[in-house]
ChimeraX commands (.cxc) that place a marker at each C-alpha (Angstrom):
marker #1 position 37.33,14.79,-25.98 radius 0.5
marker #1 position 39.00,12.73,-23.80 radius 0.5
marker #1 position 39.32,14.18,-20.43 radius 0.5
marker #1 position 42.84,13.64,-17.98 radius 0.5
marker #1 position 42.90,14.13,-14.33 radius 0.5
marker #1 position 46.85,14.30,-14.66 radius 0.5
marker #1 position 48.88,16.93,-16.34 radius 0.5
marker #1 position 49.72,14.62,-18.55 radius 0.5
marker #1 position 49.42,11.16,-19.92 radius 0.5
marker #1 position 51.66,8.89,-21.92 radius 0.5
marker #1 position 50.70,8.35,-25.27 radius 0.5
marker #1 position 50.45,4.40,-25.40 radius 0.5
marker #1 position 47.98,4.62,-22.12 radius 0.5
marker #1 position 45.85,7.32,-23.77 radius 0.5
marker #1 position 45.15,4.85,-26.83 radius 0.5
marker #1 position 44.05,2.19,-23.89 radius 0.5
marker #1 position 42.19,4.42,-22.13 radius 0.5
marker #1 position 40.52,6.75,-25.01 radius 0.5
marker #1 position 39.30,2.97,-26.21 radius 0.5
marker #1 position 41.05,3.34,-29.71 radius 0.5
marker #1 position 43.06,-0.42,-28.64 radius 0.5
marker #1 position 42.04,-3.07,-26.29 radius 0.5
marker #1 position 45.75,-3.52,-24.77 radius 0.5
marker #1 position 48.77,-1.85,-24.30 radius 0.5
marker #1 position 50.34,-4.53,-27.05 radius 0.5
marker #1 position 48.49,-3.20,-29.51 radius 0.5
marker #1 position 48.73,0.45,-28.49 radius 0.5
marker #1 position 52.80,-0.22,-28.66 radius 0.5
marker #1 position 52.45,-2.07,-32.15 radius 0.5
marker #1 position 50.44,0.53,-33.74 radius 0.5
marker #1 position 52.94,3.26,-32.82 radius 0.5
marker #1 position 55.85,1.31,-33.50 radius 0.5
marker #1 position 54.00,1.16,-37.24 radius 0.5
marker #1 position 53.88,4.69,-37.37 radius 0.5
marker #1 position 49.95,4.40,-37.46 radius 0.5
marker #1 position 49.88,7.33,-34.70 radius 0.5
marker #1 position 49.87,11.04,-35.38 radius 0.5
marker #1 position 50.37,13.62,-32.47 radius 0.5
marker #1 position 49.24,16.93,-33.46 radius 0.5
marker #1 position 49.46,16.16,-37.33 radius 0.5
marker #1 position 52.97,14.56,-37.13 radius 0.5
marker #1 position 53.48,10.55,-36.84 radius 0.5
marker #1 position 55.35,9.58,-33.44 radius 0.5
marker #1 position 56.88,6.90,-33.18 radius 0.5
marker #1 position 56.87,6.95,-29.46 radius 0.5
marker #1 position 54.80,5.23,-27.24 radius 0.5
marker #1 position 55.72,6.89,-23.79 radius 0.5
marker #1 position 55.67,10.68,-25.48 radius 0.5
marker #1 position 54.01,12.79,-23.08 radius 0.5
marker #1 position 50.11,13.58,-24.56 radius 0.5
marker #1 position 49.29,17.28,-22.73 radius 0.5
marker #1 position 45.56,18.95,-22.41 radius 0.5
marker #1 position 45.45,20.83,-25.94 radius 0.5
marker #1 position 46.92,17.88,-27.57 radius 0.5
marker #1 position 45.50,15.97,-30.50 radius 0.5
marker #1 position 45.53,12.61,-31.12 radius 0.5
marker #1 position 44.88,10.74,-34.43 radius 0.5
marker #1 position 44.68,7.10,-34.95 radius 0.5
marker #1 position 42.91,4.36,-37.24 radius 0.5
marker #1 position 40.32,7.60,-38.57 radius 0.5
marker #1 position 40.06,8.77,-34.69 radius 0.5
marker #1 position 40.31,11.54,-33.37 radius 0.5
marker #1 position 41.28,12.13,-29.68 radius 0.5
marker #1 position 41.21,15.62,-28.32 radius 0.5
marker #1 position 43.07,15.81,-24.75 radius 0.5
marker #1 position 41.70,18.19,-22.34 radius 0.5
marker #1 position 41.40,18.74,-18.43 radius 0.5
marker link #1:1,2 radius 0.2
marker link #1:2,3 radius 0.2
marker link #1:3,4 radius 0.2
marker link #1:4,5 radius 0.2
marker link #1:5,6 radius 0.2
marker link #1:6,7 radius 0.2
marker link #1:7,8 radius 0.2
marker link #1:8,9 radius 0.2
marker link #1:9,10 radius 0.2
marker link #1:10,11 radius 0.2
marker link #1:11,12 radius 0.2
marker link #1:12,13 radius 0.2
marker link #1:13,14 radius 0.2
marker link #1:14,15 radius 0.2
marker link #1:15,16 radius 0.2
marker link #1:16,17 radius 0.2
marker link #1:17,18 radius 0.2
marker link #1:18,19 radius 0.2
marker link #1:19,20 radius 0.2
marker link #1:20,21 radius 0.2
marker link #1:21,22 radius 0.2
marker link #1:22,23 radius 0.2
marker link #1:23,24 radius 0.2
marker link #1:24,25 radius 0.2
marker link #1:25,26 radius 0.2
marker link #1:26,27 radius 0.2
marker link #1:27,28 radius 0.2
marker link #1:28,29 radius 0.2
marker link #1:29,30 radius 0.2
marker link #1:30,31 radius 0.2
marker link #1:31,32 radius 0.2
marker link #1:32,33 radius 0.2
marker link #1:33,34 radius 0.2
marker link #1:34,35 radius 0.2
marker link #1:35,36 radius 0.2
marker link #1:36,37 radius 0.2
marker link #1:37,38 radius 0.2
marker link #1:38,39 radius 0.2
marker link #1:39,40 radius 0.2
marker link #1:40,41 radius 0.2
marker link #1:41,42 radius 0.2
marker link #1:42,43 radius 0.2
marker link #1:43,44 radius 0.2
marker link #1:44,45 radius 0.2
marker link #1:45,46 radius 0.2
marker link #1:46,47 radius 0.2
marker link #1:47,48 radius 0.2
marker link #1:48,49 radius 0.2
marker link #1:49,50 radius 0.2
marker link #1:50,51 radius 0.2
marker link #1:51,52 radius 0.2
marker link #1:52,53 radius 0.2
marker link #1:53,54 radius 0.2
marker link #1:54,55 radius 0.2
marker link #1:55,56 radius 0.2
marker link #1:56,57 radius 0.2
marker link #1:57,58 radius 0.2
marker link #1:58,59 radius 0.2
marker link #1:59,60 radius 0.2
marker link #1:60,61 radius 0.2
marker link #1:61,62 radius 0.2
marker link #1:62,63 radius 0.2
marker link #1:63,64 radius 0.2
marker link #1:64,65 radius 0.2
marker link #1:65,66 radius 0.2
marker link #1:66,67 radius 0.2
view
């Protein structure tokens, strides 16, 4: 679980900071790819708000947002 200090956090900063990329380029490519699921649905984008509850899936990760 990866925890937020913020109510939320964009979606493309949560892949840096979670560790699942190494820059926001990459974060930005792999949603643009449609290699990003929010909550079981692919987004396509990169600034959508992530909120505690929210679940994360990319490259066989899982990232659970929480407080």
């Amino acid at each position: 679980m990866v925890r937020i200090e913020t109510d939320y956090i964009k979606l493309d900063a949560l892949l840096k900071f979670a560790g699942a990329v190494m820059s926001g380029g990459e974060a930005k490519t792999a949603v643009a790819e449609g290699l990003v699921k929010v909550n079981g649905e692919t987004c396509l984008m990169r600034g959508k708000k992530i909120w505690p509850g929210d679940v994360v899936e990319f490259d066989g990760e899982v990232i659970e947002v929480g407080k």
